[in-house]
BAVEXTI-941008 format. One record per residue: x, y, z of N, C-alpha, C in turn; residue in one letter. Coordinates in Angstrom, 2 decimals, always signed. Layout:
N
<n_xx->X; n_yy->Y; n_zz->Z; ca_xx->X; ca_yy->Y; ca_zz->Z; c_xx->X; c_yy->Y; c_zz->Z; r->a>
...
//
This chain:
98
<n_xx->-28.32; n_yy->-63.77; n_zz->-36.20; ca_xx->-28.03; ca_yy->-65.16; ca_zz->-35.94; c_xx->-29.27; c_yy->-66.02; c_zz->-36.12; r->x>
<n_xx->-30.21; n_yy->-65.50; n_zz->-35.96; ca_xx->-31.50; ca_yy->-66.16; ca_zz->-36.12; c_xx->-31.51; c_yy->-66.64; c_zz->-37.42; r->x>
<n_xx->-32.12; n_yy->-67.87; n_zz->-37.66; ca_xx->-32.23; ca_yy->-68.66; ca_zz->-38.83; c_xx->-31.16; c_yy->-69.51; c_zz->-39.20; r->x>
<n_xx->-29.72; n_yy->-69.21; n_zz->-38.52; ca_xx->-29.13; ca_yy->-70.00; ca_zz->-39.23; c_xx->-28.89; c_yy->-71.41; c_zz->-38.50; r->x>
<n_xx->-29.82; n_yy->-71.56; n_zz->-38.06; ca_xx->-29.76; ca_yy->-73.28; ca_zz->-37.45; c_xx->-28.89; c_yy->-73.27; c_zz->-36.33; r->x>
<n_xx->-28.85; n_yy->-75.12; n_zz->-35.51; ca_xx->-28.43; ca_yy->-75.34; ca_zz->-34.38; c_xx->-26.62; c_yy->-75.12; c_zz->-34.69; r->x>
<n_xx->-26.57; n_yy->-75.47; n_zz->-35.56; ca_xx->-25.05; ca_yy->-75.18; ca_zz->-35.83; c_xx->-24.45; c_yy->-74.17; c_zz->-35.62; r->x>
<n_xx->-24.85; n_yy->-72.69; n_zz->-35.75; ca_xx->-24.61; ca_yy->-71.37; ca_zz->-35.40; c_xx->-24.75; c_yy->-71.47; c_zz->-33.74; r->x>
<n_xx->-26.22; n_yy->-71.97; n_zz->-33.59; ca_xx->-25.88; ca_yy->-71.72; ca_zz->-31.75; c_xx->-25.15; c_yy->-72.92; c_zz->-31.17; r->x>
<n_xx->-24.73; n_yy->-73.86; n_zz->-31.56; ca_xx->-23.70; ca_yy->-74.66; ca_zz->-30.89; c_xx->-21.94; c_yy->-73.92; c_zz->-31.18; r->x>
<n_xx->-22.25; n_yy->-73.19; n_zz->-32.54; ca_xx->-20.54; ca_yy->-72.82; ca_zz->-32.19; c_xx->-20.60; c_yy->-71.31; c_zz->-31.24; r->x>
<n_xx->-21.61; n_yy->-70.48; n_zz->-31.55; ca_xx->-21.52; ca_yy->-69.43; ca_zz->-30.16; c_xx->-21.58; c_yy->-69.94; c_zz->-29.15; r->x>
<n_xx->-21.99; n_yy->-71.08; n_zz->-28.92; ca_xx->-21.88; ca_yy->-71.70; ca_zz->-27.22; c_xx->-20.29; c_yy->-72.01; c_zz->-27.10; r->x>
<n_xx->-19.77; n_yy->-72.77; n_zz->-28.03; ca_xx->-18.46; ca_yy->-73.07; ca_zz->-28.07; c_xx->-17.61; c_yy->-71.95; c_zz->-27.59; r->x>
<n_xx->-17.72; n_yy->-71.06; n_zz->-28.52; ca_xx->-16.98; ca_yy->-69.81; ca_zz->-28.50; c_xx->-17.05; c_yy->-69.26; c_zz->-26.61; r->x>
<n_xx->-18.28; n_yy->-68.83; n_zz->-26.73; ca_xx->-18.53; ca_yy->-68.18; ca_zz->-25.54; c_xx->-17.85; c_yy->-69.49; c_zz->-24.45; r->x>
<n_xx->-18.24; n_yy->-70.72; n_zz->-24.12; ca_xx->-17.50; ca_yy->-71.02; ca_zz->-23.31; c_xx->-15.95; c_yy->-71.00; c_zz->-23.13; r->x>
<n_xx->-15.55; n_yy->-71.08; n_zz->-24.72; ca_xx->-14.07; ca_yy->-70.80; ca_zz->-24.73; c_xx->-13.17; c_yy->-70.09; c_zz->-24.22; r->x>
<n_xx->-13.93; n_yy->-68.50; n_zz->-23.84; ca_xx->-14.10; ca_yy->-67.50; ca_zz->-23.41; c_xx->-14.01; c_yy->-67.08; c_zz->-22.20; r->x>
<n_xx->-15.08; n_yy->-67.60; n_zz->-21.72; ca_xx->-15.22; ca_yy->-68.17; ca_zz->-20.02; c_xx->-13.68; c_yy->-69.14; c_zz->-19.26; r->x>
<n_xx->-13.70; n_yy->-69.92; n_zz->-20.43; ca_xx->-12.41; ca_yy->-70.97; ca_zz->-19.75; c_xx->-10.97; c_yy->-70.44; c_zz->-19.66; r->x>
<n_xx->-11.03; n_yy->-69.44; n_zz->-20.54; ca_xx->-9.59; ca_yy->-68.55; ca_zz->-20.85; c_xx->-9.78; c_yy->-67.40; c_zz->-19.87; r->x>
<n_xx->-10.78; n_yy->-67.00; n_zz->-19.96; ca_xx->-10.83; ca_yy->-65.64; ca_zz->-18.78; c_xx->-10.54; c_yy->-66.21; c_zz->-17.13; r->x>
<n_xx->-11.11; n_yy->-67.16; n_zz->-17.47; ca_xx->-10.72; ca_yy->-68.07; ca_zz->-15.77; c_xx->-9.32; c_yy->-68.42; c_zz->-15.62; r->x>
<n_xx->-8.93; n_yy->-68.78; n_zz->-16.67; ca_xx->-7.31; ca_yy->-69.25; ca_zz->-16.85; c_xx->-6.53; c_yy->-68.13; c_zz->-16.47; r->x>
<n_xx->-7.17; n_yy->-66.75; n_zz->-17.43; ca_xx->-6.32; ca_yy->-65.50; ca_zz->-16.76; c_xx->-6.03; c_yy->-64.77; c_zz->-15.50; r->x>
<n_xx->-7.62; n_yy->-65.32; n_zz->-14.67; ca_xx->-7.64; ca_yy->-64.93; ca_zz->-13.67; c_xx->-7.01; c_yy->-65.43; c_zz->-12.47; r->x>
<n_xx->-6.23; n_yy->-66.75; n_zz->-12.69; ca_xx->-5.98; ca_yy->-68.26; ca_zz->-11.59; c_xx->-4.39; c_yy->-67.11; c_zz->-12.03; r->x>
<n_xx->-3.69; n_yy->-66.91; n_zz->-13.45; ca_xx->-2.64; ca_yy->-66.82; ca_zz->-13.70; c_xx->-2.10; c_yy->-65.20; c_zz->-12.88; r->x>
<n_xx->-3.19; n_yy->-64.55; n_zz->-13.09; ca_xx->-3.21; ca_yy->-63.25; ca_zz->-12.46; c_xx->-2.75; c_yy->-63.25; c_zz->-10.58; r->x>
<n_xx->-3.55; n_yy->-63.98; n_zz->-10.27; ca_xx->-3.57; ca_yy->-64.63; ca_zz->-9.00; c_xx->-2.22; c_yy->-65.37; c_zz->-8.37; r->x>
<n_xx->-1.68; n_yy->-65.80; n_zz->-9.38; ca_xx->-0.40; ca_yy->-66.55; ca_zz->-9.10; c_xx->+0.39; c_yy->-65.75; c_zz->-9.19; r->x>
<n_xx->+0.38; n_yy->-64.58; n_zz->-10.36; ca_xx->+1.65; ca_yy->-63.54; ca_zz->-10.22; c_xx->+1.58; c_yy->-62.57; c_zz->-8.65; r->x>
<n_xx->+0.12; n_yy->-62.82; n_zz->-8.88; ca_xx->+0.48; ca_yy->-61.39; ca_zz->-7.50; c_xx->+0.84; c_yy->-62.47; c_zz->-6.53; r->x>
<n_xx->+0.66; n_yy->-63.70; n_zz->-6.49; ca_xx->+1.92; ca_yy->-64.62; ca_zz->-5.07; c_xx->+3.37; c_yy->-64.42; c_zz->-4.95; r->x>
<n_xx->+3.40; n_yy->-64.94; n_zz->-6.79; ca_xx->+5.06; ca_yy->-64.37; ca_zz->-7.23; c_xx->+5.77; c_yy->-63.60; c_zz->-6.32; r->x>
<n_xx->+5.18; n_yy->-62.39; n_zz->-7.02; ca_xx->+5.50; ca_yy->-60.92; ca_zz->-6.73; c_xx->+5.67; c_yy->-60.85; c_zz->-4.85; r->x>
<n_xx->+4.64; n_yy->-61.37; n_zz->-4.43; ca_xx->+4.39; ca_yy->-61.26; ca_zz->-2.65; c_xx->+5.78; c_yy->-62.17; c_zz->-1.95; r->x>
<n_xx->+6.28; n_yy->-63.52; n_zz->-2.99; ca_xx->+7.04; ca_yy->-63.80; ca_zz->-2.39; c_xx->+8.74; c_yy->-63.27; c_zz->-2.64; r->x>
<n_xx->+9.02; n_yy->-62.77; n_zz->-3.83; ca_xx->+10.37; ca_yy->-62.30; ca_zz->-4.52; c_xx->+10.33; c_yy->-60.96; c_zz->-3.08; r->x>
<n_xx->+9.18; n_yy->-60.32; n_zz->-2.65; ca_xx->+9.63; ca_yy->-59.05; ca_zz->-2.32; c_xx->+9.75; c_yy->-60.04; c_zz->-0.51; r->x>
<n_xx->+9.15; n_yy->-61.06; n_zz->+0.19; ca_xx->+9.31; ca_yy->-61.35; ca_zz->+1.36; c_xx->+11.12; c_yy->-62.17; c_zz->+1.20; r->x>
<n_xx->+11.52; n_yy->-62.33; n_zz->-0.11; ca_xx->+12.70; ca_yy->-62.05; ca_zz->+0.00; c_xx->+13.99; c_yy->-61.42; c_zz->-0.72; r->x>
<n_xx->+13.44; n_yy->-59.98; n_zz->-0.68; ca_xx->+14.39; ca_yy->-58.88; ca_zz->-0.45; c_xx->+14.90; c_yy->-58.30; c_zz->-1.48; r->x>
<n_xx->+13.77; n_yy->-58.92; n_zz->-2.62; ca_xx->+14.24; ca_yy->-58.27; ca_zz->-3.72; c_xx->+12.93; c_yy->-57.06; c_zz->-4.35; r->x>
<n_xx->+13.33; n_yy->-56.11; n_zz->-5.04; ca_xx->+12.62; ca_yy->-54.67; ca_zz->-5.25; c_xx->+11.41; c_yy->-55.11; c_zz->-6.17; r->x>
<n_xx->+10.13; n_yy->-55.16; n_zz->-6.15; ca_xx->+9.65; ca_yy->-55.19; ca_zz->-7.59; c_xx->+9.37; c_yy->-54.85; c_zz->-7.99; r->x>
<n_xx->+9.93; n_yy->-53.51; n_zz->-8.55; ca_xx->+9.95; ca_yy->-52.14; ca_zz->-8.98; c_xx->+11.04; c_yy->-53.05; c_zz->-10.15; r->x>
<n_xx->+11.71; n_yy->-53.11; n_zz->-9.82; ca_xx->+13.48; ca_yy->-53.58; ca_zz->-10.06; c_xx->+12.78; c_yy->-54.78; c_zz->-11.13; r->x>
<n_xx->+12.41; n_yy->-55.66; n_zz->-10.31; ca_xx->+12.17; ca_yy->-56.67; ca_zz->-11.15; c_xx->+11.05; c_yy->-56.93; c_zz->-12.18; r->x>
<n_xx->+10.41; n_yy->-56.06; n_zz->-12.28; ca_xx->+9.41; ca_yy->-55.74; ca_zz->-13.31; c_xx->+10.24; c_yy->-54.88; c_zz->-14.32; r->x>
<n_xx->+11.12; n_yy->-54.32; n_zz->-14.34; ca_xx->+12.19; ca_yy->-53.36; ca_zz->-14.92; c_xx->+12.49; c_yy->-54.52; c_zz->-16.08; r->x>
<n_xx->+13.32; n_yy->-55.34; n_zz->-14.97; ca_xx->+14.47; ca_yy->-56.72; ca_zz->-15.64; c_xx->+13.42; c_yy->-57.53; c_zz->-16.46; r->x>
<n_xx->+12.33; n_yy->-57.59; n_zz->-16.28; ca_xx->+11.48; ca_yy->-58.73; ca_zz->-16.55; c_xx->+11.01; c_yy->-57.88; c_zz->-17.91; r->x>
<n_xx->+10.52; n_yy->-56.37; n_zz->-18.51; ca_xx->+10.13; ca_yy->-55.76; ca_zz->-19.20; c_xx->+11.41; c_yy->-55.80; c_zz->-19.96; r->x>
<n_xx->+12.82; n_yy->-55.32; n_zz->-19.69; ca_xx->+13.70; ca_yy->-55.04; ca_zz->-20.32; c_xx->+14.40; c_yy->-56.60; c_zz->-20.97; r->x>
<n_xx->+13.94; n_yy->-57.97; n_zz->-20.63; ca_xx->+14.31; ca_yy->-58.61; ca_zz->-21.38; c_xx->+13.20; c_yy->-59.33; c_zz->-22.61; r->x>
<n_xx->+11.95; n_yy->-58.55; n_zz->-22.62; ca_xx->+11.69; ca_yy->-58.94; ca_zz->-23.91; c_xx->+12.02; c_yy->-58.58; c_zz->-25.17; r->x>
<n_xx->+12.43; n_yy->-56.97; n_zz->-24.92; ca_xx->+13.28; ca_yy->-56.40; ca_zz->-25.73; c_xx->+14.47; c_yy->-57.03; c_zz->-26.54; r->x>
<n_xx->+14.51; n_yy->-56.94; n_zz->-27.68; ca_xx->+15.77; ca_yy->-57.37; ca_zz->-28.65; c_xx->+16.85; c_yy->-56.04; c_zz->-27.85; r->x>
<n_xx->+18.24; n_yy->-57.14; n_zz->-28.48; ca_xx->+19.21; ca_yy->-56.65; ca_zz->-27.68; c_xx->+19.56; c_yy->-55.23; c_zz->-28.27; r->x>
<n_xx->+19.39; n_yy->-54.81; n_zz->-29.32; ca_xx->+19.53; ca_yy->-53.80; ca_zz->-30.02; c_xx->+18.18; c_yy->-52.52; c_zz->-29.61; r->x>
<n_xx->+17.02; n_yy->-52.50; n_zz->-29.40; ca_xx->+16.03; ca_yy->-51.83; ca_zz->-28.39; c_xx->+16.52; c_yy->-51.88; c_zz->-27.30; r->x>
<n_xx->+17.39; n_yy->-52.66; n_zz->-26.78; ca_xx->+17.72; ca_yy->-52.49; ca_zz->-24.86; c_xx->+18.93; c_yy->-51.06; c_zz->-24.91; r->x>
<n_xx->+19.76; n_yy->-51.16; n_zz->-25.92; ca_xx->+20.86; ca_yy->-50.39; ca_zz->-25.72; c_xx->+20.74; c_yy->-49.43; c_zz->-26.58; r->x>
<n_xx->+19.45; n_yy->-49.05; n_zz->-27.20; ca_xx->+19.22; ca_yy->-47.90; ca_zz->-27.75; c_xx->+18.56; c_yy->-47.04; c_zz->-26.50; r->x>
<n_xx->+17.98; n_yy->-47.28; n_zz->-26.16; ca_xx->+17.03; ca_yy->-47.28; ca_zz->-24.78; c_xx->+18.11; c_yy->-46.50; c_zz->-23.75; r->x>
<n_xx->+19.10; n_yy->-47.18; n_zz->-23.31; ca_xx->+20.19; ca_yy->-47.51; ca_zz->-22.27; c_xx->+21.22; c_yy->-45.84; c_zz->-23.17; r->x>
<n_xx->+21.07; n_yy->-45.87; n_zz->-23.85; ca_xx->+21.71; ca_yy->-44.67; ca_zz->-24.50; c_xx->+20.66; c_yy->-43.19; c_zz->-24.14; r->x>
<n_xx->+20.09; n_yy->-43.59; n_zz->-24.56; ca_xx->+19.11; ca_yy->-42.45; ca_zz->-25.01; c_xx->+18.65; c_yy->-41.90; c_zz->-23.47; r->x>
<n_xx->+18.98; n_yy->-42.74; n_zz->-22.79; ca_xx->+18.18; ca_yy->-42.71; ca_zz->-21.01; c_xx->+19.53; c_yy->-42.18; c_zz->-20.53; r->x>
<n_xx->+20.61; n_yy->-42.23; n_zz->-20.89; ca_xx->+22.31; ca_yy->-41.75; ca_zz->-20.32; c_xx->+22.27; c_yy->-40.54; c_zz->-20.99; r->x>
<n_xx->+21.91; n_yy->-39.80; n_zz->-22.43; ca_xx->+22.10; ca_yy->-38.90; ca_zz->-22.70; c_xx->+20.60; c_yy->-38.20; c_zz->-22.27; r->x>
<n_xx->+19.35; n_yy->-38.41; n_zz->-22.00; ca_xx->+18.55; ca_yy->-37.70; ca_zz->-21.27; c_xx->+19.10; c_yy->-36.89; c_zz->-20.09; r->x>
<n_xx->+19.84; n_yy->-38.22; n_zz->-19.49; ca_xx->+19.77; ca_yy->-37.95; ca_zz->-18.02; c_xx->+21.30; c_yy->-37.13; c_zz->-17.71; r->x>
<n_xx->+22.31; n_yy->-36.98; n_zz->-18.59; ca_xx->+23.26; ca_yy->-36.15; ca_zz->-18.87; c_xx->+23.11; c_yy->-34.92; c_zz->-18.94; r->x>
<n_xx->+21.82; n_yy->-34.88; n_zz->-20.02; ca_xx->+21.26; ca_yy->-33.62; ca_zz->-20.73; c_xx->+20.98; c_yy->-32.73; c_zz->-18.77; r->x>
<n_xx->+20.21; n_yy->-33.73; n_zz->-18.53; ca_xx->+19.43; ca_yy->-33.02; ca_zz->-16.98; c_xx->+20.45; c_yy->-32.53; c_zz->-16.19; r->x>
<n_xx->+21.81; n_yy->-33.13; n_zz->-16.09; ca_xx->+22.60; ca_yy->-33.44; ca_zz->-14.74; c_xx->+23.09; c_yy->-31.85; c_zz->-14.96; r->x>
<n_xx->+23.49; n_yy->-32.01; n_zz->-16.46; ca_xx->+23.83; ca_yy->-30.62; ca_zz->-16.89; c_xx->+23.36; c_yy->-29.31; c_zz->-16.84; r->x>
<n_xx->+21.96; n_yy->-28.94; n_zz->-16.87; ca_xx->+20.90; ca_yy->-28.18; ca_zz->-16.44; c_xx->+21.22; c_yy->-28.10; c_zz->-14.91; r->x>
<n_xx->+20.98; n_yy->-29.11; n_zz->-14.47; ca_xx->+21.03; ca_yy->-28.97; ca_zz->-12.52; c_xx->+22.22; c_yy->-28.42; c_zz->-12.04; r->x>
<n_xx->+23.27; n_yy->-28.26; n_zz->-12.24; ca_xx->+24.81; ca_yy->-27.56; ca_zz->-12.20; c_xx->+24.31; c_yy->-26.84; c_zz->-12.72; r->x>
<n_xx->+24.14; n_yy->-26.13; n_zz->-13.53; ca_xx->+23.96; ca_yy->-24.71; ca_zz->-14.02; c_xx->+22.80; c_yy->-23.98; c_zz->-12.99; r->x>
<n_xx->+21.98; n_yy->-24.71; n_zz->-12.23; ca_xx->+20.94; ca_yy->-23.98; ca_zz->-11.41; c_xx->+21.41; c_yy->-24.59; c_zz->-10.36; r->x>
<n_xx->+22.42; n_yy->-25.18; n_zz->-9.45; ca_xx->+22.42; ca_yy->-26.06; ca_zz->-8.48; c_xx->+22.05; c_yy->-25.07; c_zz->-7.68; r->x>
<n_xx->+21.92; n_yy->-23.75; n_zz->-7.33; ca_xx->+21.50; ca_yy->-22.87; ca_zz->-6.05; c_xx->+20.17; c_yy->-22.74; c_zz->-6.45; r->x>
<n_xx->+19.14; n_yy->-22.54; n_zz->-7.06; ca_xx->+17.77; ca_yy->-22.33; ca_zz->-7.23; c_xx->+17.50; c_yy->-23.79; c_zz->-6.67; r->x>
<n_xx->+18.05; n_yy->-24.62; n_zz->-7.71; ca_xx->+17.60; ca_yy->-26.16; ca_zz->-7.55; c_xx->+17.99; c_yy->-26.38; c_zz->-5.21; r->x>
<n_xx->+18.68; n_yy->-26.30; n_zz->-5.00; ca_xx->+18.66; ca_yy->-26.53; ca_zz->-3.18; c_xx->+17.51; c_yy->-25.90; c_zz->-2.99; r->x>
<n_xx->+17.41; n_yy->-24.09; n_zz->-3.10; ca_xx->+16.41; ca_yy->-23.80; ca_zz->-2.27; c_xx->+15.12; c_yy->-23.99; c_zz->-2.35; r->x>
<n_xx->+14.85; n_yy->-24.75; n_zz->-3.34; ca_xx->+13.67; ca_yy->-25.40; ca_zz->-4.17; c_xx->+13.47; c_yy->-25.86; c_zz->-3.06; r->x>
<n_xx->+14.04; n_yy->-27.55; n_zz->-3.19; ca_xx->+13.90; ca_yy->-28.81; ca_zz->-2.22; c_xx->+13.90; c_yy->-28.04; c_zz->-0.93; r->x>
<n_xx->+14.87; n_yy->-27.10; n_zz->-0.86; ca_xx->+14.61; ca_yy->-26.96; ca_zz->+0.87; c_xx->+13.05; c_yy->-26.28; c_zz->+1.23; r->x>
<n_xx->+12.52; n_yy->-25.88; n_zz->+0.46; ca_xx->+11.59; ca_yy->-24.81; ca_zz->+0.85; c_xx->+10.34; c_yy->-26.27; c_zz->+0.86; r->x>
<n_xx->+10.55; n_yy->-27.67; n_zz->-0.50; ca_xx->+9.87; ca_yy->-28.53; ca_zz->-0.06; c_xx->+9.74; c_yy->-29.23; c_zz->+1.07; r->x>
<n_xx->+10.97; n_yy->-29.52; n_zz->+1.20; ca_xx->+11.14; ca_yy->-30.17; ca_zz->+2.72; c_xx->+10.67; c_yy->-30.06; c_zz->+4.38; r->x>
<n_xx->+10.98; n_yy->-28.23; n_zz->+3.91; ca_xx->+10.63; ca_yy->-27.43; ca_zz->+5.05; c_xx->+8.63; c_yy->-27.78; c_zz->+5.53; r->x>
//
């Protein structure tokens, strides 16, 4: 950077403050979600749940229900496995529980 005149260090100043002003911006915005979040759950809603809903609608509608498929036949695939072991699978959990 050296040599190339005041013009180079007035736009890295630019830049760099630009930088500064956006990282601050992120941080005020950061700050506000975690209020969000503090107030949706003081009333009564999951935000587990709503980070779900909030992720699952940026998705095009065609990614949501490929998704929504593929997560029904996973979880089919499993249900099916677990009936076939449902007595190993109890004494499992019970021996966790215990």
């Amino acid at each position: 950077m050296a040599g190339h005149g005041d013009n180079s260090s007035s736009l890295l100043k630019e830049y760099v403050e630009r930088i500064e002003r956006v990282e601050a911006e992120k941080q005020d915005a950061a700050e506000d979600l975690k209020q969000l979040y503090c107030e949706v759950k003081a009333n009564g809603f999951d935000n587990k749940i709503m980070r779900a809903v909030i992720k699952r609608r940026k998705l095009a509608r065609e990614d949501r229900d490929e998704t929504d498929y593929l997560i029904k036949t996973y979880e089919s695939n499993i249900e099916g496995i677990k009936s076939e072991n449902e007595s190993d699978f109890d004494a499992t959990i019970g021996d966790i529980l215990a």
